[in-house]
N, C-alpha and C positions, 0 to 999 in steps of 0.2 A: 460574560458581558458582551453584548453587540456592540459593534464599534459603527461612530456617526458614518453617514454615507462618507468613501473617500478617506476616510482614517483609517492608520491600525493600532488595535491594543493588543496586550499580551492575551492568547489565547490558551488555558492549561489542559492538555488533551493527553491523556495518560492511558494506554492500555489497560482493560480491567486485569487486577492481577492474583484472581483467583480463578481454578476452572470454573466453565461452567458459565463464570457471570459475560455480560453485553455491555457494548457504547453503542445506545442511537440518539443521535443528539442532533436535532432535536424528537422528543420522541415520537413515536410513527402519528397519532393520531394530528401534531401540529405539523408534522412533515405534509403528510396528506392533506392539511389545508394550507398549508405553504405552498404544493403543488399545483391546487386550483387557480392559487394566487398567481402564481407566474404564468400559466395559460394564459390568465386573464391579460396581465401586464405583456408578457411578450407581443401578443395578438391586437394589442393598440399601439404598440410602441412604434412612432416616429422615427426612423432612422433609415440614412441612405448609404449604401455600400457601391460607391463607383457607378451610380445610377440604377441599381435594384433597391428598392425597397426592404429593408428587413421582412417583412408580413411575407412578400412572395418570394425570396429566398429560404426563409424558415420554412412555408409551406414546400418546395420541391425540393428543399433538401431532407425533410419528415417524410417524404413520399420514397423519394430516391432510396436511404436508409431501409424503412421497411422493405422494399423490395430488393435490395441486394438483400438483407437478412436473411430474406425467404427463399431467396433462390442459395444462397450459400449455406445455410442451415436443412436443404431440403437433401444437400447432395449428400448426407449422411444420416439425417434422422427423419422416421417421419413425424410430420408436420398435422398431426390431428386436426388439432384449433387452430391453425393459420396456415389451413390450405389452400385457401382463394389468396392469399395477403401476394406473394408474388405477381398478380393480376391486375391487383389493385392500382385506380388511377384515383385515388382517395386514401387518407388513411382513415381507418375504419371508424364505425362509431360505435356511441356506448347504446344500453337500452331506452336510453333515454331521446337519442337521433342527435345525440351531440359528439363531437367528434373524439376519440379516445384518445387519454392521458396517453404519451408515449413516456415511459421512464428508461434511464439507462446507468448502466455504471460501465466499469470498464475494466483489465488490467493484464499482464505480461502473462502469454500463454507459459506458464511453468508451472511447477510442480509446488505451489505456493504452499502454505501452513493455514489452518482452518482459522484464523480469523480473520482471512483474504477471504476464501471460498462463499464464509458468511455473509458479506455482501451481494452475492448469488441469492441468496434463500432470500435476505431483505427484498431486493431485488422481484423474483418471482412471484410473492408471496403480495406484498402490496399492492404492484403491478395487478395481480388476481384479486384483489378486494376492492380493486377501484373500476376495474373491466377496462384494465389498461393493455398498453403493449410492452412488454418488458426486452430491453433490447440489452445482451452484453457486448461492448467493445473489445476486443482482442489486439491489444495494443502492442501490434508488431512492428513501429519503428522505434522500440528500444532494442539496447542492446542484449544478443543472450547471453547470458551468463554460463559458468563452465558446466558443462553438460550433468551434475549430480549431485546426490542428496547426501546427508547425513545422516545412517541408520543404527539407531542402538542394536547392539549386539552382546552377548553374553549371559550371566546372570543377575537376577534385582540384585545382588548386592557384588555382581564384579560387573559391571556397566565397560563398555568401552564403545568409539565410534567408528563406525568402518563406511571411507567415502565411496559410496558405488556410483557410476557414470554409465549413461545412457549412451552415451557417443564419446568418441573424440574430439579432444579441444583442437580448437582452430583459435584466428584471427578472431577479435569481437568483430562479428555482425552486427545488424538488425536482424529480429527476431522473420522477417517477413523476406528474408536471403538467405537463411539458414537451416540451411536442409542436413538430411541424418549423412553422414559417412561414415560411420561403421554399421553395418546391418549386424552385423553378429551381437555387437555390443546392445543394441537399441534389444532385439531379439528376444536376450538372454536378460535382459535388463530386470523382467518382474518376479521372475524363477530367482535369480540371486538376491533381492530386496526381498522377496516372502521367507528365503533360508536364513537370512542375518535375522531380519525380524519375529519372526513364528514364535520361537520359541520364550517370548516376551508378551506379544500380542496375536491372539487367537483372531484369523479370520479377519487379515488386514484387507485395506479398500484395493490395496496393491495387485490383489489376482484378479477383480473383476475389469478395473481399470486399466490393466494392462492386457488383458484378454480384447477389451477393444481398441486398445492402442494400437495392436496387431493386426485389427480389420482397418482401422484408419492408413496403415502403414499401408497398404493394396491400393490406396486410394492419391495417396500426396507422399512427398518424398519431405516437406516441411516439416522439421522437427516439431516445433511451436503449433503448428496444425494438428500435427499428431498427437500431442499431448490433450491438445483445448478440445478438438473432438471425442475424444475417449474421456475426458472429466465432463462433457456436454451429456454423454449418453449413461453417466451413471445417473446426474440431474434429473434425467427422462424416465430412468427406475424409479424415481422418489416423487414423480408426479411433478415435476418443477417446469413450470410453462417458460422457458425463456427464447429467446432467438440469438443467433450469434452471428457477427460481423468480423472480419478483419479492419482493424480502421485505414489500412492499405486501399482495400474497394470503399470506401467511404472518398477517401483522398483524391481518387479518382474521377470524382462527381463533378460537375460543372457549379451548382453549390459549393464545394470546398474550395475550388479553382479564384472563384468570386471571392469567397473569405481571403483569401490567399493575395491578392490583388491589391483588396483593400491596403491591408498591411503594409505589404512593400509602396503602396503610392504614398501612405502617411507616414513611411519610414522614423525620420525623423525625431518627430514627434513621438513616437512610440516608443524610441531608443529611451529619450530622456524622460519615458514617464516609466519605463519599465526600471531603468537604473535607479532612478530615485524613488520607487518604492522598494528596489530588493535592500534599500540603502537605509529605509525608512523599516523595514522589516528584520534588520539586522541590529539594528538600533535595541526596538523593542522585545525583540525576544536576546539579548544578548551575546548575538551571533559577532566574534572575531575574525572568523573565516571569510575571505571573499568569495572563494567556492561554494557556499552554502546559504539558500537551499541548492543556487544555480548561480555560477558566474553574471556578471553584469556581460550585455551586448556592449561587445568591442568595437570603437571606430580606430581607423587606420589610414593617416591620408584620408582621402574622397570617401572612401569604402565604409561604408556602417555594416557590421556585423547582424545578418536579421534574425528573428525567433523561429528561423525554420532549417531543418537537413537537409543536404544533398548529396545525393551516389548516383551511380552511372550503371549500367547493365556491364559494363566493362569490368567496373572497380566499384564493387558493394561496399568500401568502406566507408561510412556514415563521417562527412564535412559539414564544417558548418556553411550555411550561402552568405557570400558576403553583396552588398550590393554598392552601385554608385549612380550619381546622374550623369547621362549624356543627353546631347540635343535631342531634346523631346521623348526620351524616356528615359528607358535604367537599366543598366546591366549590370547582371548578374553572374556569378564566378563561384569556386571552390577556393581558388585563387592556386589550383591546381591544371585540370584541363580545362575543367568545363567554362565557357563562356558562351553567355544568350544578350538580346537585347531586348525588352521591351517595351512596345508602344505607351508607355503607362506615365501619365504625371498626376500630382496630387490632385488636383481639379477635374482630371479629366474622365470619361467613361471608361468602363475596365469589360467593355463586348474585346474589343481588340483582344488585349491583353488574356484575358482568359480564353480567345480563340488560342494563342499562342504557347499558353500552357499550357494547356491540351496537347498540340504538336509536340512539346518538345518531351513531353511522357509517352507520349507515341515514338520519340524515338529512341529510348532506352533514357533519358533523363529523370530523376526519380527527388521528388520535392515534398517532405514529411514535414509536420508539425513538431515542435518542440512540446515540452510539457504543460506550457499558461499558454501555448496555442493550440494545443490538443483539445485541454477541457475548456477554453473561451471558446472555439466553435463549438461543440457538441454541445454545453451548455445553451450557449446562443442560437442557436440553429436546429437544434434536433430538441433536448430533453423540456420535459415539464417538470421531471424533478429528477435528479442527477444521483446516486448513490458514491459518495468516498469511502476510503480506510482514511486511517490516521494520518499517513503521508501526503494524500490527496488533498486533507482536508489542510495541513497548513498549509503547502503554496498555492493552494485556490484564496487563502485570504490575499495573495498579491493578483491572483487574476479579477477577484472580484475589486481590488484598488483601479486595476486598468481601464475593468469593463466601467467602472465610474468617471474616470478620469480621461480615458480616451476614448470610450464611443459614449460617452455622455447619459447615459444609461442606469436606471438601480439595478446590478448585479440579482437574480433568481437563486431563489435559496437551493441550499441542496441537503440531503442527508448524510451524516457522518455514522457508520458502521462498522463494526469491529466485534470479533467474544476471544476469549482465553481459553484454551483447549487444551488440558495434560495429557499425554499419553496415560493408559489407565493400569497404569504398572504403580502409581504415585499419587495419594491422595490429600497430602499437606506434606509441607515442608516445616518437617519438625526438629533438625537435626540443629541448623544452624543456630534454633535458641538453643538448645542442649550446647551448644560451643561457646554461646558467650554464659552462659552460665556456670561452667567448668571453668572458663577462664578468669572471670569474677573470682572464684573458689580460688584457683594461685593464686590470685593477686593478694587476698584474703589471707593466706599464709605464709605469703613474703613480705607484707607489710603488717600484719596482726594477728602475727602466727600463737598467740599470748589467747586468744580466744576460742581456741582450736585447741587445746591441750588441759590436763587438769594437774592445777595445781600441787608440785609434790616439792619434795628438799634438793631434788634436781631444778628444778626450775623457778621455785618461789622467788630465788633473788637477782636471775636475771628478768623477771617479771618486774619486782619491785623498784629495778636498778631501770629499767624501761619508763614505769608510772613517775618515776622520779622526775625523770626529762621531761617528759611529754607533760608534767604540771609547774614544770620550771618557767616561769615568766623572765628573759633577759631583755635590754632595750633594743632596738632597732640598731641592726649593723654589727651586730656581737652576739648574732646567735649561731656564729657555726657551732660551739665546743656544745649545742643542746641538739643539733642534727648530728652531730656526728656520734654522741652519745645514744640517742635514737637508730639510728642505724648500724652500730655497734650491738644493740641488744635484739635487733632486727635477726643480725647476721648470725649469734650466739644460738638463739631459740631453735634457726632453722633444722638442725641436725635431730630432734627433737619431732619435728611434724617430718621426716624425712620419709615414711612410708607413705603418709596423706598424699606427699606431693606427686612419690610415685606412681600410687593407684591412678591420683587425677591425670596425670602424662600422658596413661596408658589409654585411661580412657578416653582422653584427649584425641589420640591417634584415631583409635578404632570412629569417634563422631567425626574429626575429620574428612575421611574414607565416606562416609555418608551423608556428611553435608557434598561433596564431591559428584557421587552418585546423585543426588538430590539436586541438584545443578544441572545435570546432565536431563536426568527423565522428567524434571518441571520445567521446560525450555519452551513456551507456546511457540517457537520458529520450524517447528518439524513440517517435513510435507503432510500432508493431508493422506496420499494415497499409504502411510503406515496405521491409521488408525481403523478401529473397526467405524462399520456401520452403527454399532450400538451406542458409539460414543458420540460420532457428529449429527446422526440424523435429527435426536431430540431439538437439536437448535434452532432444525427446518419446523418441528411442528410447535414448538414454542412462538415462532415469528409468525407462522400461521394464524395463532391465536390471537396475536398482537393485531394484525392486521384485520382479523375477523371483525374483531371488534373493536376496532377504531372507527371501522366503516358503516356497523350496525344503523346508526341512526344521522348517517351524513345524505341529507336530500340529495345532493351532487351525482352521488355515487347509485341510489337506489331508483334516482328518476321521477321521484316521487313529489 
């Protein structure tokens, strides 16, 4: 259900949970006229950001984007079909001489599980049916996470997981600070992950992917770079047209600077529309946690807590920025070392102010988006149509409450994407019914062990000493002596089914052991780089299809 402009209702968004199947919701061919639709609406939309116009901010920030893409995507792959794009003082058009869709998604350079990845192939695939630009975010001011995977190991039926690590853990970083220190480790990393795995899965993604993680490693010392470039250039094996960014150079842009601006000059204001929606979203989906999806922004004294990070080229550890007012603008803090001042009030122009935050990232000063300020610009600013996962997609229902509520705005739809992917050692999960249906079976002969036995001179008359009770009607509050009689001829029988029960025990154990196992190889959270080619690709040319012919007969797209 769509919730009115400004409202939220429960949303039920549930992983598919067989392999194989997909969530695109909505599906591609109403995404792709969703898409058109936000062009359209973006590109009239009235709105002022500290004296720039939306229309010409989203235009030089869609320009700026595609050409960092092109120049940071060229320094490792080439660039067939967007070789002039770096050049460009335009972003391109379709054949039609209208200016092309740009879509984006985005997510943490790591070693994700294929129904991350699968928003890749949405991505591409679309993007290419509509004569779009398909742009991926590389969203390195999160934190990395500890350097390694979880690889089954063993036999299909003695499973165990052995956690192999890319690197040494350190301090949490940002992904876009966090460079390899251990070279041996990083090295050896795809050699040890194809020995644990092999012998399970034939001709995992693992040796080609790490063959060029190898060449990226020549190139950047950035763990997160090295990974995202060597999963960019299997993409480019499978024909997948994307571009890829850091959203670190996106951040950098005088576009962002202005988004950035805006923000802190409406502080305020933004404080209490963001808390009273996470308040409002907590409500509706049943969330107790205040932690969750995101803490509410803290005031302290003067100081309002804002939707952005701060670290220093000194001290990469990720603070939050707190901000306050002073005569005639605002400063800014960790409320450690860093302190700035600037030019900026809510009425006023934001040329100053984004001259000044500019300087102060020139001087090792480093100022990230949070996550409803990550996807509120990129949505606002760059995409025509946005690609999520499941995660993205609930707390985008509070950035799309904001972008209503605080830039006064109908929020641009986006697409939700996701598929289920088993390692292919496991084709259903059949063990766990086998467990409750075993377990049914005791219960079956602890309490009606009398149906499981036949009749002889051994048991006829605690049978009948059984039916006796169990048709004995006594009134209310004086039926113990008929329960305890019942459970007395319960107790009698059992010696009786005494082998039944131990066959079932046994077999008990051994399902068990394989519901365990079963657990372990139906997990859709595995990396992607354990899986064969034969297993993920089909999902690229599935989505293919989807997109071929969604587009088949869309005037839009064919120009016609």
């Amino acid at each position: 259900m769509k919730a009115p402009a400004g409202e939220l209702v429960y949303k039920r968004l549930r992983a598919p949970a067989l392999p194989g199947e997909k969530l695109l919701d909505p599906a591609i061919p109403d995404a792709i006229q969703g898409m058109w639709h936000n062009a359209q609406q973006l590109s009239e939309m009235a709105y002022d950001l500290q004296g720039r116009s939306l229309q010409d901010l989203r235009a030089a920030a869609r320009l700026d984007a595609c050409r960092l893409a092109a120049q940071y995507t060229a320094e490792y792959r080439d660039l067939a079909s967007q070789k002039d794009l770096a050049s460009q003082k335009q972003v391109p058009s379709t054949a039609s001489g209208t200016e092309q869709p740009l879509l984006l998604s985005g997510h943490q350079p790591w070693l994700f599980h294929p129904g991350v990845w699968f928003k890749n192939f949405v991505l591409s695939e679309v993007a290419r049916s509509v004569q779009g630009t398909a742009l991926n975010v590389i969203i390195d001011n999160d934190l990395c996470p500890s350097p390694s995977i979880a690889v089954p190991h063993g036999s299909r039926k003695q499973i165990r997981l052995n956690h192999l690590a890319c690197d040494q853990n350190t301090l949490p970083l940002p992904f876009e600070r966090r460079t390899v220190l251990d070279d041996d480790a990083f090295s050896t990393f795809g050699d040890r992950v194809a020995d644990n795995i092999t012998p399970l899965i034939k001709s995992p993604l693992i040796k080609p992917l790490w063959a060029e993680a190898l060449l990226s490693a020549k190139r950047t010392d950035n763990l997160g770079q090295r990974l995202a470039q060597a999963r960019h250039q299997l993409e480019a094996r499978w024909n997948m047209d994307t571009l890829e960014v850091p959203l670190s150079h996106l951040c950098q842009t005088e576009s962002f600077h202005w988004f950035t601006v805006h923000i802190l000059a409406n502080l305020p204001r933004f404080v209490q529309l963001h808390n009273q929606a996470l308040k409002e979203y907590r409500i509706v989906n049943r969330i107790r946690s205040q932690a969750h999806p995101f803490p509410n922004l803290k005031q302290r004294d003067e100081w309002l807590e804002a939707p952005f990070w701060v670290w220093t080229q000194n001290d990469p550890r990720r603070r939050a920025l707190h901000v306050r007012n002073v005569n005639r603008g605002l400063e800014l803090s960790d409320h450690q070392d860093f302190r700035a001042v600037l030019s900026l009030e809510s009425d006023s122009l934001g040329s100053d102010a984004v001259t000044q935050l500019v300087k102060l990232s020139g001087s090792g000063v480093i100022i990230r988006p949070r996550a409803v300020t990550t996807t509120m610009s990129i949505r606002l600013l760059l995409a025509d149509l946005f690609i999520h996962g499941i995660g993205g997609d609930k707390y985008d229902q509070l950035t799309d409450i904001l972008m209503t509520r605080f830039l006064g705005i109908q929020p641009p739809s986006f697409l939700t994407a996701t598929a289920t992917v088993w390692l292919p050692i496991i084709k259903n999960k059949t063990a766990a019914v086998s467990l409750r249906n075993i377990d049914r079976q005791l219960r079956e002969l602890r309490f009606h062990a009398e149906r499981h036995l036949k009749s002889d001179e051994r048991t006829q008359a605690l049978i009948e000493e059984k039916h006796k009770w169990v048709h004995t009607t006594l009134p209310r509050g004086q039926r113990a002596p008929r329960h305890r009689g019942i459970e007395t001829a319960n107790t009698k029988l059992q010696r009786f089914v005494a082998d039944q029960r131990s066959a079932l025990q046994e077999e008990r154990q051994r399902t068990l052991q394989e519901v365990r196992q079963e657990q372990i190889l139906g997990s859709r959270e595995y990396a992607f780089c354990l899986f064969p080619e034969k297993t993920v690709q089909p999902l690229l040319n599935e989505v293919a299809d989807l997109a071929k012919s969604a587009t088949e007969n869309d005037p839009q797209t064919s120009g016609t």
